[in-house]
N, C-alpha and C positions, 0 to 999 in steps of 0.2 A: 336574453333568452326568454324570460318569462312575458315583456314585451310582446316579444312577436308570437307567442304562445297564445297568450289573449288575445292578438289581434286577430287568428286564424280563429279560436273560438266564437269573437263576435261577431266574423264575418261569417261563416257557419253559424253562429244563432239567425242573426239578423235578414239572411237570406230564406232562412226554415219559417223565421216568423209573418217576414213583411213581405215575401216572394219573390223578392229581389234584390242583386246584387249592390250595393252601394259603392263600392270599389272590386275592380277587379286587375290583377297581374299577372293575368290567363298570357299573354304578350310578352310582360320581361322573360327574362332566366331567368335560370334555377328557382322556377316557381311552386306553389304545391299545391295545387285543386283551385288555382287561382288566387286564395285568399292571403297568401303573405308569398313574400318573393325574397330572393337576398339582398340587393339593393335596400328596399325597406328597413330590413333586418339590421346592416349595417348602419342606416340612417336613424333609427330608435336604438339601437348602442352607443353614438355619439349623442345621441341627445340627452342617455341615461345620464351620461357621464359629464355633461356643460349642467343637467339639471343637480346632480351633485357636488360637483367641482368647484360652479360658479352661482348657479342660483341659491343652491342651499345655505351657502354660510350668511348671504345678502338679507334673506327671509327670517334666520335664526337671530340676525344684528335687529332687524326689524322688530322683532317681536319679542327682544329685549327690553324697549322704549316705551311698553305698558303693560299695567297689570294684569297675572292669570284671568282675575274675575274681567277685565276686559276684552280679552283673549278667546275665553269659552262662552259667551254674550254672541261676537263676532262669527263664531264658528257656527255654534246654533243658529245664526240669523243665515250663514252664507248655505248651511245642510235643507232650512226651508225653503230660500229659494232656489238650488238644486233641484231638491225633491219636485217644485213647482214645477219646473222648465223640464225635468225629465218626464213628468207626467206626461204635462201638453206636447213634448215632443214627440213621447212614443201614439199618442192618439192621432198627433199631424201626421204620422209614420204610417198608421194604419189606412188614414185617409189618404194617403196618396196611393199608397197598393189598391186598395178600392178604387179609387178613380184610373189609374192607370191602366188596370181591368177593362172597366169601360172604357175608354179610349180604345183601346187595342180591341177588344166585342167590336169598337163602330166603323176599325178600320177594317177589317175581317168582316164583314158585313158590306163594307162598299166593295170591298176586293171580291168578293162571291158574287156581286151584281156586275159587276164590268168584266167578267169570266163569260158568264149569259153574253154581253152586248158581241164578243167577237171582234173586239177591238183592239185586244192582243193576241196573241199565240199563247202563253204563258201565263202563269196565276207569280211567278217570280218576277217578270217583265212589268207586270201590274206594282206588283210591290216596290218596284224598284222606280217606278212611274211617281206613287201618293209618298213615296218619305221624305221626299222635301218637307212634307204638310206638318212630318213631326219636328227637322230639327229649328225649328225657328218660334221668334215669341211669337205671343196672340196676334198681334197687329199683322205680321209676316204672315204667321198661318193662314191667316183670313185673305189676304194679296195672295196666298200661292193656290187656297182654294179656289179660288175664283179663274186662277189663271188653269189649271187643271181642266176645270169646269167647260172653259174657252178650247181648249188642246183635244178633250175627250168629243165634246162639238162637232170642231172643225174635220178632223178625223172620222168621227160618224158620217158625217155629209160626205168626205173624199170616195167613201166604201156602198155609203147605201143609200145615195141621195136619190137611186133609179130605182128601189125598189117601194113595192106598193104601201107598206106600212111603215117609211121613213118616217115622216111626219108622229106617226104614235111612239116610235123608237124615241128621237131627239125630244118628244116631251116628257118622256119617262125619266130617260136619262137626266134632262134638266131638275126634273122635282126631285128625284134623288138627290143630286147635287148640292140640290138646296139644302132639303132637310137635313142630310148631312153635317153640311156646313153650319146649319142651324145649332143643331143636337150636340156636335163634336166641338164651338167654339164656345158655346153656354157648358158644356164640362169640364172646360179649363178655366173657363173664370172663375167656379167654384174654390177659391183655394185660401185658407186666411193666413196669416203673417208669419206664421211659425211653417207652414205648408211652402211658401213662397222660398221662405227662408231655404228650407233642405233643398227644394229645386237649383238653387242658383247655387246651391256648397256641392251639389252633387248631380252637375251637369247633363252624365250619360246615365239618369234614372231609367229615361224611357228606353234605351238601349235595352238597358241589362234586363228590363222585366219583360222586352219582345225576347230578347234571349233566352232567359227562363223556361218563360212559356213553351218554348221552341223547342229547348231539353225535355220540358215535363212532357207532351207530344210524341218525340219519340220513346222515350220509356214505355208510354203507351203504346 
């Protein structure tokens, strides 16, 4: 019970602070504002319980085998580097909400310029067009910008290769494209080790903070 008490708290802190979701259970049952679900619930009940059952008495035989003053030596050394790694994680934490801002600013900015081109019908159609761009790594993103790039092109030409200012259109479009691709793949290489670290433990980041966003939006 207190488990999953805390978890819905840190999930509700941590979304308040960093903008974004890092788990969500909006999907299982019996869920509550997303942030703890029963499933979970049940799953940190059995784990109280192997952590007490069978880890604890292991730990306590452990730490019978050396002295207090060895003990409280150990603890002090494990609380600083704790302290350390929670530091730098919650500053990696901020910097990814920060970046992930901008990313989403530059896809929202290419999506408002290819609204202009008349290339699709829809600003959702568009959307649903560039998210390849987000779920894949750098190396991908940059193949799938490129292939966009080619798609949005070829397209342009199919619609308005007879009209008088094609030629000014397809080189707008291209230098877009570019800079784009310029701007939006140099702000994801920004990321240093502890950065990289959360991304790959917590996959659907960029999901949940386009999600977010999406909420805060309509509240407005």
């Amino acid at each position: 019970m207190v488990a999953t008490v805390l978890e819905y708290i840190t999930g509700w802190l941590m979304e308040t602070i960093f903008h974004t979701r890092w788990w969500d259970y909006s999907k299982k049952k019996c869920n509550l504002h997303g942030y703890i679900c029963l499933g979970s619930s049940l799953a940190w009940g059995v784990f109280t319980v192997l952590l007490f059952e069978v880890f604890h008495p292991f730990v306590e035989w452990l730490t019978n085998l050396y002295p207090v003053s060895i003990g409280k030596i150990a603890v002090s050394v494990v609380a600083v580097l704790y302290s350390a790694d929670f530091v730098t994680s919650a500053v990696a934490a901020f910097g990814i909400s920060k970046k992930l801002a901008k990313l989403e600013d530059m896809m929202e900015e290419l999506t408002a310029y290819l609204q202009t081109t008349k290339l699709y019908e829809t600003k959702e159609e568009i959307s649903d067009r560039l998210e390849e761009i987000r779920a894949f790594n750098l190396a991908e993103a940059a193949e799938k910008i490129g292939t966009k790039k080619a798609e949005f092109s070829k397209l342009l030409e199919e619609r308005f290769s007879l009209s008088e200012n094609y030629l000014e259109k397809k080189a707008e479009l291209e230098r877009r494209m570019d800079e784009f691709s310029e701007k939006y793949l140099s702000a994801r290489k920004k990321s240093n080790i502890v950065g990289k670290r959360m991304i790959h433990a917590y996959p659907g980041l960029r999901a949940e903070f386009r999600r977010y966003k999406e909420r805060k939006a309509k509240k407005h």
